[in-house]
NUMI-853684 format. One record per atom (N, C-alpha, C): atom name; residue number from 1; x, y, z; residue in three letters. Coordinates in nm, 2 decimals. Layout:
<atoms>
atomo CA | num NUM | east X | north Y | up Z | residuo ala
...
</atoms>
This chain:
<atoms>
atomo N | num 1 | east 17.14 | north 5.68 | up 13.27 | residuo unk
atomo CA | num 1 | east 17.19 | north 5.68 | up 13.40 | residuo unk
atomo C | num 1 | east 17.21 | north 5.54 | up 13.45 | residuo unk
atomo N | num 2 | east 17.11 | north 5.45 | up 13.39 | residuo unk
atomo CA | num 2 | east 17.12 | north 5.30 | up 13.47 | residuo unk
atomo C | num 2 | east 17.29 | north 5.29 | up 13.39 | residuo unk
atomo N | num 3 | east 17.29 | north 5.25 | up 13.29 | residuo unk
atomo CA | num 3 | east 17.38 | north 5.28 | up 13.21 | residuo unk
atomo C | num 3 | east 17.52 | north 5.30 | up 13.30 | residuo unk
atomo N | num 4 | east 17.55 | north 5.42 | up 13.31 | residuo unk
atomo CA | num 4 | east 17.67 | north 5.46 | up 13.39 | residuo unk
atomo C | num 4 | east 17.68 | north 5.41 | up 13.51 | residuo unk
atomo N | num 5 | east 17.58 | north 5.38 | up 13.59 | residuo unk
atomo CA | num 5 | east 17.52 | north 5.31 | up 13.70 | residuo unk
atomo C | num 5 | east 17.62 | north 5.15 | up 13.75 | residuo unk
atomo N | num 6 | east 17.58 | north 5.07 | up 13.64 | residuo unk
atomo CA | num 6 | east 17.67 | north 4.97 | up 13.63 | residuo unk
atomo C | num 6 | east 17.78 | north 4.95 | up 13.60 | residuo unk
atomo N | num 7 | east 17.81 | north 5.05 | up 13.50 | residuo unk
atomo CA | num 7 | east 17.98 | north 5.06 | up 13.45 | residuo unk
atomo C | num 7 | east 18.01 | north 5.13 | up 13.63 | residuo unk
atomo N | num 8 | east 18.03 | north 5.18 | up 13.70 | residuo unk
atomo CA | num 8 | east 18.07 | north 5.23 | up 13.78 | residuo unk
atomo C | num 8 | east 18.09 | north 5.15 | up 13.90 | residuo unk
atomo N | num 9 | east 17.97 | north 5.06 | up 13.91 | residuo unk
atomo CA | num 9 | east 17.99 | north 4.92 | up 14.01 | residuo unk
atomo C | num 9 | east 18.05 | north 4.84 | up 13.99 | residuo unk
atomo N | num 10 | east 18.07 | north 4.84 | up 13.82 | residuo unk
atomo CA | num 10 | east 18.19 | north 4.69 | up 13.79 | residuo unk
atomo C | num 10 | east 18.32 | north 4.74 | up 13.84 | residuo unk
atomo N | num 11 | east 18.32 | north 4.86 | up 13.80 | residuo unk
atomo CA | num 11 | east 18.45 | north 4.92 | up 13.81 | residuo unk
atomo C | num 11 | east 18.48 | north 4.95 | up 13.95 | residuo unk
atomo N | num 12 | east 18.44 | north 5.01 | up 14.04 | residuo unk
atomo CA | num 12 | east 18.40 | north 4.99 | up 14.18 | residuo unk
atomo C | num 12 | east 18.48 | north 4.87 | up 14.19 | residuo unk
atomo N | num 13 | east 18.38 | north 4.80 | up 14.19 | residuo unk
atomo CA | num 13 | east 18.39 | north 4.62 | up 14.25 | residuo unk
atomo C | num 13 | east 18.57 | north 4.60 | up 14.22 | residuo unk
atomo N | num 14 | east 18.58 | north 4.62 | up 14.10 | residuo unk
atomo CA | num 14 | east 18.69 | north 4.57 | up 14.07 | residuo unk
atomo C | num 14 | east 18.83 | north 4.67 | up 14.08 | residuo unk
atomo N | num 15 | east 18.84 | north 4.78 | up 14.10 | residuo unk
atomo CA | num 15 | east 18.93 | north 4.85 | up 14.18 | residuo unk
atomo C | num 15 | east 18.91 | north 4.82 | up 14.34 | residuo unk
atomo N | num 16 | east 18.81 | north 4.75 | up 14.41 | residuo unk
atomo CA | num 16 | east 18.83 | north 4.76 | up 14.55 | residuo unk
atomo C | num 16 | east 18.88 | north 4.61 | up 14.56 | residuo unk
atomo N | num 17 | east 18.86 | north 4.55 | up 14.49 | residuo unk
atomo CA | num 17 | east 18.93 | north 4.36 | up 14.46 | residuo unk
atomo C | num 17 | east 19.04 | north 4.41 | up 14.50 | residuo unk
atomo N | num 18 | east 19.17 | north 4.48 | up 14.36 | residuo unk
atomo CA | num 18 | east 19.25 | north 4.47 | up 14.34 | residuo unk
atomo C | num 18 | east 19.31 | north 4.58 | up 14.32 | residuo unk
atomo N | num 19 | east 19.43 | north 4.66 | up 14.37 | residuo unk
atomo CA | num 19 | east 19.47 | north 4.80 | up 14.33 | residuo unk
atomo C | num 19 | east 19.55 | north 4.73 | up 14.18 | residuo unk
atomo N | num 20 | east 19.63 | north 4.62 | up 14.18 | residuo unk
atomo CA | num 20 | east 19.66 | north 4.61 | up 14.01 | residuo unk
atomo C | num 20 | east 19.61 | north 4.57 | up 13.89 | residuo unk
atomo N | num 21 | east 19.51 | north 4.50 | up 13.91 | residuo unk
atomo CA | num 21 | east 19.46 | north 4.52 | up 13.79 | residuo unk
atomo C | num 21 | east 19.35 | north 4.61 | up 13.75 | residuo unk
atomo N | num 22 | east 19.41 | north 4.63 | up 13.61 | residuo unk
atomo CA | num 22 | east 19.30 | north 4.76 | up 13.55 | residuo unk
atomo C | num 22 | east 19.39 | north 4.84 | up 13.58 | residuo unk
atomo N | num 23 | east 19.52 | north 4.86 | up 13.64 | residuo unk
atomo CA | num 23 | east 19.56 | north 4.97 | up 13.69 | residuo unk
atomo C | num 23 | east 19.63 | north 5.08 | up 13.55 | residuo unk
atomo N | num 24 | east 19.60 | north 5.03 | up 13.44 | residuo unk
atomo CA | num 24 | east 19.66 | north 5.10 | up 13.34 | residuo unk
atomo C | num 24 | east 19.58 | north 5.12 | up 13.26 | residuo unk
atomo N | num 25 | east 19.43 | north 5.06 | up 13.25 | residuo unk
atomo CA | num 25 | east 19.32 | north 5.08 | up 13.19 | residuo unk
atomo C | num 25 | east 19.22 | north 5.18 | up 13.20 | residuo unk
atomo N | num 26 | east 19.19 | north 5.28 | up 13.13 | residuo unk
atomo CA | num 26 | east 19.08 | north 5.38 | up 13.21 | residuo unk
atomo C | num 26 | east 18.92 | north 5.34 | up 13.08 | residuo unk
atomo N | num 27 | east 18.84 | north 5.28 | up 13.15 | residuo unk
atomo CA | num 27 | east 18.73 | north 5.23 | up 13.08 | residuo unk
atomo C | num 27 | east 18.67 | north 5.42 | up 12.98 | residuo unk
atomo N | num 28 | east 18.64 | north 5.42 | up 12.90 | residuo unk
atomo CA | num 28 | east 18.57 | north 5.54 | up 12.78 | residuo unk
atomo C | num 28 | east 18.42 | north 5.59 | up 12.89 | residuo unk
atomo N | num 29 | east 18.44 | north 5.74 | up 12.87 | residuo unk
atomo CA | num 29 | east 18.28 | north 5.73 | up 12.94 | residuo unk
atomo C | num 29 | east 18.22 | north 5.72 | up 12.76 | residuo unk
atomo N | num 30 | east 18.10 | north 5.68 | up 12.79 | residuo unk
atomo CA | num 30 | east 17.94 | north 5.68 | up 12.70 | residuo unk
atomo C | num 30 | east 17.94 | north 5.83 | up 12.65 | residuo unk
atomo N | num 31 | east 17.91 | north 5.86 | up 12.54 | residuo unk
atomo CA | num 31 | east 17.86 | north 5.97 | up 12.49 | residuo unk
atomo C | num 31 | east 17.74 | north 5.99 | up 12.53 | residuo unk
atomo N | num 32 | east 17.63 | north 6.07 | up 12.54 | residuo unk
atomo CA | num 32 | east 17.50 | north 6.10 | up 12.54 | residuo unk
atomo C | num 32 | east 17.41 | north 6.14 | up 12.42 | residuo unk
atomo N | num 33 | east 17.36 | north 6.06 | up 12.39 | residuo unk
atomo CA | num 33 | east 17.24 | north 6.02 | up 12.28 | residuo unk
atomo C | num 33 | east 17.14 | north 6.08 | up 12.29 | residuo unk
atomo N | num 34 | east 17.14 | north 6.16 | up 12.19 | residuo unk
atomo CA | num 34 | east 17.02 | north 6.29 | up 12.21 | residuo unk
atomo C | num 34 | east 16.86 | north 6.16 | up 12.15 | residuo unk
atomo N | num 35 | east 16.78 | north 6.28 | up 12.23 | residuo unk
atomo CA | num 35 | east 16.64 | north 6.24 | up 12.18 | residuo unk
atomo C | num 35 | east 16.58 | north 6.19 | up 12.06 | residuo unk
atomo N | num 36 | east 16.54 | north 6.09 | up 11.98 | residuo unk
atomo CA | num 36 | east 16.53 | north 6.13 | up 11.83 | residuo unk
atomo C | num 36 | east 16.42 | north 6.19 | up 11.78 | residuo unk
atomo N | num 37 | east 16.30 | north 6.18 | up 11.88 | residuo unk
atomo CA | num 37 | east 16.22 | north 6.22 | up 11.88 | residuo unk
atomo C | num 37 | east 16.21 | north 6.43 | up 11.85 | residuo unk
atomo N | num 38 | east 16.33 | north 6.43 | up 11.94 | residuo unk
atomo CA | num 38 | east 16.33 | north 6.60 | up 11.91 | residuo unk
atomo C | num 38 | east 16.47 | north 6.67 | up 11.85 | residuo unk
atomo N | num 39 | east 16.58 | north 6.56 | up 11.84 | residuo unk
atomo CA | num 39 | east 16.67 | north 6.62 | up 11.82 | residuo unk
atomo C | num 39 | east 16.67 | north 6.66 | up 11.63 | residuo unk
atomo N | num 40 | east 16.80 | north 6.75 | up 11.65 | residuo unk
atomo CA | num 40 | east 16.79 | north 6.79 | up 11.52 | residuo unk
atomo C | num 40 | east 16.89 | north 6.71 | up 11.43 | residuo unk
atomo N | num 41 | east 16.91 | north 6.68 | up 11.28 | residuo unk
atomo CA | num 41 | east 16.99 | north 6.58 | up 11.21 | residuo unk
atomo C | num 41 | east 17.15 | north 6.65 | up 11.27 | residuo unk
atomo N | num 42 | east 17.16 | north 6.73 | up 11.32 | residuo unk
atomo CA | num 42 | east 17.33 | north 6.85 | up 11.32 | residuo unk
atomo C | num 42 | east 17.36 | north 6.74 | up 11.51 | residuo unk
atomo N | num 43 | east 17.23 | north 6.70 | up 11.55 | residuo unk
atomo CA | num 43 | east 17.31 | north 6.63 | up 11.69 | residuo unk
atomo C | num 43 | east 17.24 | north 6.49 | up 11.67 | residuo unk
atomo N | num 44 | east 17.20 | north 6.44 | up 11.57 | residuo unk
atomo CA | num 44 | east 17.26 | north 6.34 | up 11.57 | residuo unk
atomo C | num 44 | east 17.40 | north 6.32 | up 11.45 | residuo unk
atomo N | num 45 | east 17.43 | north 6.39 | up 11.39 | residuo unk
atomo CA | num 45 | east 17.54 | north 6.34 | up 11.35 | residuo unk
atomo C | num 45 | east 17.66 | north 6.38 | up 11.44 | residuo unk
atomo N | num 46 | east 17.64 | north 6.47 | up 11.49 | residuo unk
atomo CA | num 46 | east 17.73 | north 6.47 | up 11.64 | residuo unk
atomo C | num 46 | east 17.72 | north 6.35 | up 11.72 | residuo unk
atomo N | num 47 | east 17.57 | north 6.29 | up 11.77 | residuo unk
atomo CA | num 47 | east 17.59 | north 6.20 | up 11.85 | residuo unk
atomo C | num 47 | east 17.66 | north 6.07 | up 11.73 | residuo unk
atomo N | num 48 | east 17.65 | north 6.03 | up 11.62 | residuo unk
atomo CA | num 48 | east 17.72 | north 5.95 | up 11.57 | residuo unk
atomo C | num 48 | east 17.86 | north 6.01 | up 11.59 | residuo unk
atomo N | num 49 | east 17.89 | north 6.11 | up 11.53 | residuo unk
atomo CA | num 49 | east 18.07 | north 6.08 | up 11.61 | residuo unk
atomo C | num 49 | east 18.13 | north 6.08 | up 11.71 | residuo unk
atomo N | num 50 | east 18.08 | north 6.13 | up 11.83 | residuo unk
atomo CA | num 50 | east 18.09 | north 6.09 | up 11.92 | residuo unk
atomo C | num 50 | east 18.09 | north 5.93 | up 11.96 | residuo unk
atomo N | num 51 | east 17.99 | north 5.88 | up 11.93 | residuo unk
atomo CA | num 51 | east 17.95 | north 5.71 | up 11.95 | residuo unk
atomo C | num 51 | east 18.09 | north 5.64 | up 11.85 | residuo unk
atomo N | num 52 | east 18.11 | north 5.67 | up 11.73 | residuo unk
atomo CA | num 52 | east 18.24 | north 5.65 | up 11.68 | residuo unk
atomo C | num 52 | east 18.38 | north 5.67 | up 11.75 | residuo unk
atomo N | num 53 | east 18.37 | north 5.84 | up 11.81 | residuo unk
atomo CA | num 53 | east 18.51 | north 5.81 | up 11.89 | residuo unk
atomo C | num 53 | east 18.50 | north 5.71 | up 12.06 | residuo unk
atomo N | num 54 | east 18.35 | north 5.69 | up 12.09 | residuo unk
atomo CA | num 54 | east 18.37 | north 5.61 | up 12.16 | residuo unk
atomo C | num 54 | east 18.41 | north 5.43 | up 12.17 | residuo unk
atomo N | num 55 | east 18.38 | north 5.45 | up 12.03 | residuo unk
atomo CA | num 55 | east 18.37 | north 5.25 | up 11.96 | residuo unk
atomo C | num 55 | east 18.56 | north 5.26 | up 11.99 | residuo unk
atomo N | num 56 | east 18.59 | north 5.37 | up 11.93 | residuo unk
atomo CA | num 56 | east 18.77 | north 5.34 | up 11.91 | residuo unk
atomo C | num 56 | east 18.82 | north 5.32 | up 12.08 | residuo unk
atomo N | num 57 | east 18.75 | north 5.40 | up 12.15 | residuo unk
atomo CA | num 57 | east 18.82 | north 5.42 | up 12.26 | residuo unk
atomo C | num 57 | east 18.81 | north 5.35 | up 12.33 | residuo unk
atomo N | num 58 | east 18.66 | north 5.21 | up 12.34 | residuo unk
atomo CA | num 58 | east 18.65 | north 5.08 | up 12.38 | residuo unk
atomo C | num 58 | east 18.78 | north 4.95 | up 12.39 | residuo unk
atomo N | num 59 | east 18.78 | north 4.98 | up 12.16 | residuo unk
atomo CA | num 59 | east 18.89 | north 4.86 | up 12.16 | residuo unk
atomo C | num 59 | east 19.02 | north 4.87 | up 12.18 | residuo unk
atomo N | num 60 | east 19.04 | north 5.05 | up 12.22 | residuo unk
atomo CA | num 60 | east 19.19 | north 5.05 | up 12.27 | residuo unk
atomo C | num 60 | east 19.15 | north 4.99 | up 12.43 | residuo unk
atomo N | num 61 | east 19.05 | north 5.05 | up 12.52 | residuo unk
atomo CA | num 61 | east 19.02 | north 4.98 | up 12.62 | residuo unk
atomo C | num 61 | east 19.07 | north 4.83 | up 12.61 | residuo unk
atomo N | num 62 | east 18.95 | north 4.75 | up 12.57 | residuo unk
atomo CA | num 62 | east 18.99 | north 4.62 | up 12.51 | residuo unk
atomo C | num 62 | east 19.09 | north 4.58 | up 12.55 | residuo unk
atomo N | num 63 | east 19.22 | north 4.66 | up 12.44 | residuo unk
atomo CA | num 63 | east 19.32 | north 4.59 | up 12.43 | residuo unk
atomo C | num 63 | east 19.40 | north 4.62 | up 12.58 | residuo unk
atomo N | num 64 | east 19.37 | north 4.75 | up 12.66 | residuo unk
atomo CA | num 64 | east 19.45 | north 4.75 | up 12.73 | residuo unk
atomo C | num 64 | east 19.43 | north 4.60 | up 12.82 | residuo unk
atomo N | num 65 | east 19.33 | north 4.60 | up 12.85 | residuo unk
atomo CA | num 65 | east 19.33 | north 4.48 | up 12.93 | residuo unk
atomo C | num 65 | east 19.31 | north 4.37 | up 12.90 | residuo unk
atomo N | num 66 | east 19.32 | north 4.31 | up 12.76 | residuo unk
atomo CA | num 66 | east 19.42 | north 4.19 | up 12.73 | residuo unk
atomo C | num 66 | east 19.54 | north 4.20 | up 12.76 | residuo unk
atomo N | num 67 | east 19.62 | north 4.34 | up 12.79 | residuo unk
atomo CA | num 67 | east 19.74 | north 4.33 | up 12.81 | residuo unk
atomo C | num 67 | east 19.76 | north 4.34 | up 12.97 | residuo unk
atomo N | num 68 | east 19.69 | north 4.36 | up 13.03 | residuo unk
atomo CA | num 68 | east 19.67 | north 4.32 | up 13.17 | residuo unk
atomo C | num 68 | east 19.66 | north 4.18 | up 13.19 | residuo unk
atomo N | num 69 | east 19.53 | north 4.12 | up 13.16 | residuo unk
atomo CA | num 69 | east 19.55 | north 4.00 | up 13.18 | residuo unk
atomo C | num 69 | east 19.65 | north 3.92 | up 13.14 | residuo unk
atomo N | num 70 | east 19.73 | north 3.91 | up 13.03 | residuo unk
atomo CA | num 70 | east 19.84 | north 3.84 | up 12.98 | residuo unk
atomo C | num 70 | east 19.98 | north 3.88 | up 13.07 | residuo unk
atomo N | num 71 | east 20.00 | north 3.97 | up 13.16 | residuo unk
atomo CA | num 71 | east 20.06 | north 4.01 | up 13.26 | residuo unk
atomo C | num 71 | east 20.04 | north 3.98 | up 13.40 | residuo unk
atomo N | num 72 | east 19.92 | north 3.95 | up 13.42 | residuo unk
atomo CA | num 72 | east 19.93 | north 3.85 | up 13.57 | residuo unk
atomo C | num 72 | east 20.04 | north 3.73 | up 13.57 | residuo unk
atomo N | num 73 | east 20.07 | north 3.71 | up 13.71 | residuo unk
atomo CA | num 73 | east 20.15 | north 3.62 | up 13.72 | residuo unk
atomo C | num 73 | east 20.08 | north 3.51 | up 13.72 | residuo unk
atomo N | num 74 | east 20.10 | north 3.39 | up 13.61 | residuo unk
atomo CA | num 74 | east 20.04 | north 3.30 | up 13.63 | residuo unk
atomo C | num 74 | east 20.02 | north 3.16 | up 13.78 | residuo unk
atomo N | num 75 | east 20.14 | north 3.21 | up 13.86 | residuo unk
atomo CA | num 75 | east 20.16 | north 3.16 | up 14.00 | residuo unk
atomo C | num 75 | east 20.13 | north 3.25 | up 14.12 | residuo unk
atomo N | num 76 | east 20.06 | north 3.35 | up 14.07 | residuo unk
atomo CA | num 76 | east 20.01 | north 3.44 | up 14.20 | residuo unk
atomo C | num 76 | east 19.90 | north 3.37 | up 14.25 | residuo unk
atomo N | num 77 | east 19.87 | north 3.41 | up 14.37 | residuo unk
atomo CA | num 77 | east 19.77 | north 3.37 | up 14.53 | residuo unk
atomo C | num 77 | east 19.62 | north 3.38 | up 14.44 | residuo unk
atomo N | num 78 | east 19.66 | north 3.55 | up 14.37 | residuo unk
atomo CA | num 78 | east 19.54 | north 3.58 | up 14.36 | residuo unk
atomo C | num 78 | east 19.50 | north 3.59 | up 14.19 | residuo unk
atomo N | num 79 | east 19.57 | north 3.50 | up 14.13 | residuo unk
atomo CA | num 79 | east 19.58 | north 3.48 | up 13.96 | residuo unk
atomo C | num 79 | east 19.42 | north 3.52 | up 13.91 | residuo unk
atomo N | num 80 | east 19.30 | north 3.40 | up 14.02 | residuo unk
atomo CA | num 80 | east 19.20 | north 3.36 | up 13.91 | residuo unk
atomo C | num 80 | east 19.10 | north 3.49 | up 13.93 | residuo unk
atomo N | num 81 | east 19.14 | north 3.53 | up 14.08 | residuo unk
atomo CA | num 81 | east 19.05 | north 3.67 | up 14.14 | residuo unk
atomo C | num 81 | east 19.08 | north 3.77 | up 13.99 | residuo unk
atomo N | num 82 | east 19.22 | north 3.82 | up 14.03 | residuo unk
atomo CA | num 82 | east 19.26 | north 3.92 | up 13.92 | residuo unk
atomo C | num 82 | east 19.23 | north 3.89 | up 13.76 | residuo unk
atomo N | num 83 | east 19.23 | north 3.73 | up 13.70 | residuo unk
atomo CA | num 83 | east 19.12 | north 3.76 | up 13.55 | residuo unk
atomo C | num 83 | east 19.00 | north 3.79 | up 13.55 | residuo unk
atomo N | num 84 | east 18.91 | north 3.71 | up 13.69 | residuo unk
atomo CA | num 84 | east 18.80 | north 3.81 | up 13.67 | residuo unk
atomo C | num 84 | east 18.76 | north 3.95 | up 13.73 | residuo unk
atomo N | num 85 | east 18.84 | north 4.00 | up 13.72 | residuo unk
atomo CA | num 85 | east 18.80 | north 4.15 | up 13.73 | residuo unk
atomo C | num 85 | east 18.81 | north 4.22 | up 13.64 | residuo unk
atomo N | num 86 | east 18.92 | north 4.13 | up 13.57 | residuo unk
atomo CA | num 86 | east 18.93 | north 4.18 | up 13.41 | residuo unk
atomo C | num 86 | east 18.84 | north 4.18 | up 13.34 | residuo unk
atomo N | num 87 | east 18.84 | north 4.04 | up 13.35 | residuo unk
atomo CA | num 87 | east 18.69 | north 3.99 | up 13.26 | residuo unk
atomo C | num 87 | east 18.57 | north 4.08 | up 13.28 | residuo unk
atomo N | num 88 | east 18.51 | north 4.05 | up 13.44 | residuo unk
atomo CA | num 88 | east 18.40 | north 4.17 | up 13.46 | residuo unk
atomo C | num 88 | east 18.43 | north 4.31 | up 13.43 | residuo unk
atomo N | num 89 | east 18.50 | north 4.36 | up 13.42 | residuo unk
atomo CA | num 89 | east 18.55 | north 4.49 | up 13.30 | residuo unk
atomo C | num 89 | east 18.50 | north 4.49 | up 13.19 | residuo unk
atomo N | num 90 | east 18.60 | north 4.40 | up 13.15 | residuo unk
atomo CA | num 90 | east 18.53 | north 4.38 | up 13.01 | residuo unk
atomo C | num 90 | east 18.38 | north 4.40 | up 12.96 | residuo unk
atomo N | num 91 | east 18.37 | north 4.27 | up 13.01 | residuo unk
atomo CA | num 91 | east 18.18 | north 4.24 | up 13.03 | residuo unk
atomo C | num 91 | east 18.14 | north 4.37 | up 13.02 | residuo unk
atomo N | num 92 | east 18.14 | north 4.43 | up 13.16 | residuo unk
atomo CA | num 92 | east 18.05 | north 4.58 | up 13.18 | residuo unk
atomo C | num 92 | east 18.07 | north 4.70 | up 13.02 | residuo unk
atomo N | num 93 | east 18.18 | north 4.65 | up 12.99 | residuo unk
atomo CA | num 93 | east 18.24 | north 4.81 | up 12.90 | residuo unk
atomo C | num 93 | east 18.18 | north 4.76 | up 12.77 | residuo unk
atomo N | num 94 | east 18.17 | north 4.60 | up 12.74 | residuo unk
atomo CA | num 94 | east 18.09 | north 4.58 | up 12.58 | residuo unk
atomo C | num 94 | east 17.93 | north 4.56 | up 12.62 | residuo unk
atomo N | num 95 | east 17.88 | north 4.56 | up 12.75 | residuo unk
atomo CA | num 95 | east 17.74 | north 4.56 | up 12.76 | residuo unk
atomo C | num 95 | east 17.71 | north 4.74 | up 12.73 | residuo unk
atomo N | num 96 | east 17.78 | north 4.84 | up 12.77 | residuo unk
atomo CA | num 96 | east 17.79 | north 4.91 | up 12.74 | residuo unk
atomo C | num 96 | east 17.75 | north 5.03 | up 12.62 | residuo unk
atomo N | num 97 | east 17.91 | north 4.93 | up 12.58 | residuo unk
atomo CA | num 97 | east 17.89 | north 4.96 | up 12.42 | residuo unk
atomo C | num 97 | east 17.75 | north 4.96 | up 12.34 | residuo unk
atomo N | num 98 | east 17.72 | north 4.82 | up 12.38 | residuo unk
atomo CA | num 98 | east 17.62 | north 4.76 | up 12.32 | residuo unk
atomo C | num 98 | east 17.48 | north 4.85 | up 12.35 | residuo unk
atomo N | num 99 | east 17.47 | north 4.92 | up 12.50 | residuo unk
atomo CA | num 99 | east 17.36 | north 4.96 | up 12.48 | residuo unk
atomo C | num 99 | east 17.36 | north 5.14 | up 12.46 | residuo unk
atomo N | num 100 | east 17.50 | north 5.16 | up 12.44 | residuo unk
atomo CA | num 100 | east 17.48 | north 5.34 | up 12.37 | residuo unk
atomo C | num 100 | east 17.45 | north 5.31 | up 12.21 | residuo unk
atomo N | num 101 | east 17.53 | north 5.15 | up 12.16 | residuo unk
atomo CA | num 101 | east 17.47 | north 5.13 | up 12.00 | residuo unk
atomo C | num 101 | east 17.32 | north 5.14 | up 12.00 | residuo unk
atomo N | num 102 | east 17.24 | north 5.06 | up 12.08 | residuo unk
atomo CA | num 102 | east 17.10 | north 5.07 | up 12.09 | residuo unk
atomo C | num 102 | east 17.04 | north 5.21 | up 12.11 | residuo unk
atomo N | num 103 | east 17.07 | north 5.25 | up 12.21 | residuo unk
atomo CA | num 103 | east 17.00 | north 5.41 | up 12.16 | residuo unk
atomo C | num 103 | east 17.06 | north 5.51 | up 12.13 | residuo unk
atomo N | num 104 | east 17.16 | north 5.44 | up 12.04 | residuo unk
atomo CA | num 104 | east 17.17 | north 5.54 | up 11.91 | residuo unk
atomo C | num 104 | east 17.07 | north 5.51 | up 11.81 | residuo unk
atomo N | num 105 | east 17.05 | north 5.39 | up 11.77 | residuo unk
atomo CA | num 105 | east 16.99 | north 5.33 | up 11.66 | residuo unk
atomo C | num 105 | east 16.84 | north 5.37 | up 11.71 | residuo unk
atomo N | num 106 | east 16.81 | north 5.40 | up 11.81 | residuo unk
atomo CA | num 106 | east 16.65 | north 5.39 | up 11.86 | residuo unk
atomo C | num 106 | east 16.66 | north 5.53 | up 11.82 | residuo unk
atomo N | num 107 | east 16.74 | north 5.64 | up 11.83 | residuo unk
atomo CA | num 107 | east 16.72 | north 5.77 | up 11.83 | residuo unk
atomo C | num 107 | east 16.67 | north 5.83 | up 11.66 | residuo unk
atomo N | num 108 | east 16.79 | north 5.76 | up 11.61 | residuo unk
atomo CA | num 108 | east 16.80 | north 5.75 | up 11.47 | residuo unk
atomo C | num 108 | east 16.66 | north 5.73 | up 11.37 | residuo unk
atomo N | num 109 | east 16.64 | north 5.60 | up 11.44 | residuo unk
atomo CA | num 109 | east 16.46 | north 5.56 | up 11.39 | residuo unk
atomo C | num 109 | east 16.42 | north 5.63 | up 11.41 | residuo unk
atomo N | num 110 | east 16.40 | north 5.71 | up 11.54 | residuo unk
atomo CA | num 110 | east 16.27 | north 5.78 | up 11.58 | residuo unk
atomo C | num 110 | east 16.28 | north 5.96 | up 11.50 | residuo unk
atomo N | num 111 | east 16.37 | north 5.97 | up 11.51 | residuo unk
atomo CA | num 111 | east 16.43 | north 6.04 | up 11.40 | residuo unk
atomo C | num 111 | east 16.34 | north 6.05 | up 11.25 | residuo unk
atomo N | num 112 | east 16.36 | north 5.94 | up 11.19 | residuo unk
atomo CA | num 112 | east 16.35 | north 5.90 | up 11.06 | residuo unk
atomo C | num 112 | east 16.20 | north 5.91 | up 11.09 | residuo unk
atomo N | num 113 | east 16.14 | north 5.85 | up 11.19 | residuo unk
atomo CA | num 113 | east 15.98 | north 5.84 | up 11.18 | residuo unk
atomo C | num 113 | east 15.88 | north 5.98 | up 11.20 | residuo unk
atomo N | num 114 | east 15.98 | north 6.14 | up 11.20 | residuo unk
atomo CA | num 114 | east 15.94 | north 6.23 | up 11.24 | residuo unk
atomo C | num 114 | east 15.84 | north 6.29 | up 11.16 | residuo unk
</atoms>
C-alpha cells in the first residue's frame, strides 16, 4: 500500500505540474506479491510472471518518457519544470520496481525457509 501510495503522489504531483508531460506515458501498476510464508509454489510462480510482465512494462514505460523528454521544447518557459516531472516519474516507477523485486525475493526466501 505505502508502495502505490507514492507512485500515485509522484504521478499526482506531476499531472497537476503539467497536462503535457507524461501525457502519452501510462506508469505499469505493481503486481501483488503473495505471502511466502503461506503461499503456495503455483503463486509464486504466478507472482514471478506477473513481476516479469511487469519488468517489460516498466522499460516500455521508461522508454516512453525518454521520448517525452527528448520532445520538450528546448526554449519553452517551462523546459526545466517539465524534465523534472519526468524525471520524478521516472524515479518513483524504478523505486518501485525496485521494491516489488524486493518482496518478491523476500517471499521467495521465506518460501524456501518453509
Amino acid at each position: 500500500m505505502i508502495r502505490f501510495s507514492k507512485t500515485l503522489i509522484a504521478c499526482t504531483l506531476a499531472l497537476g505540474l503539467s497536462s503535457n508531460a507524461l501525457a502519452q506515458c501510462n506508469a505499469p501498476a505493481a503486481p501483488i506479491i503473495p505471502d511466502g510464508n503461506v503461499a503456495s509454489e503455483d503463486e509464486l510462480v504466478a507472482a514471478q510472471r506477473a513481476y516479469k510482465a511487469f519488468e517489460k512494462k516498466f522499460f516500455d514505460y521508461r522508454d516512453c518518457l525518454t521520448a517525452e523528454e527528448a520532445a520538450i521544447d528546448p526554449v519553452a518557459a517551462n523546459f526545466q519544470e517539465q524534465k523534472a516531472i519526468i524525471n520524478a516519474a521516472d524515479n518513483a516507477a524504478f523505486e518501485e520496481l525496485n521494491q516489488v523485486a524486493n518482496e518478491f525475493n523476500s517471499a521467495v526466501k521465506a518460501f524456501k525457509s518453509k
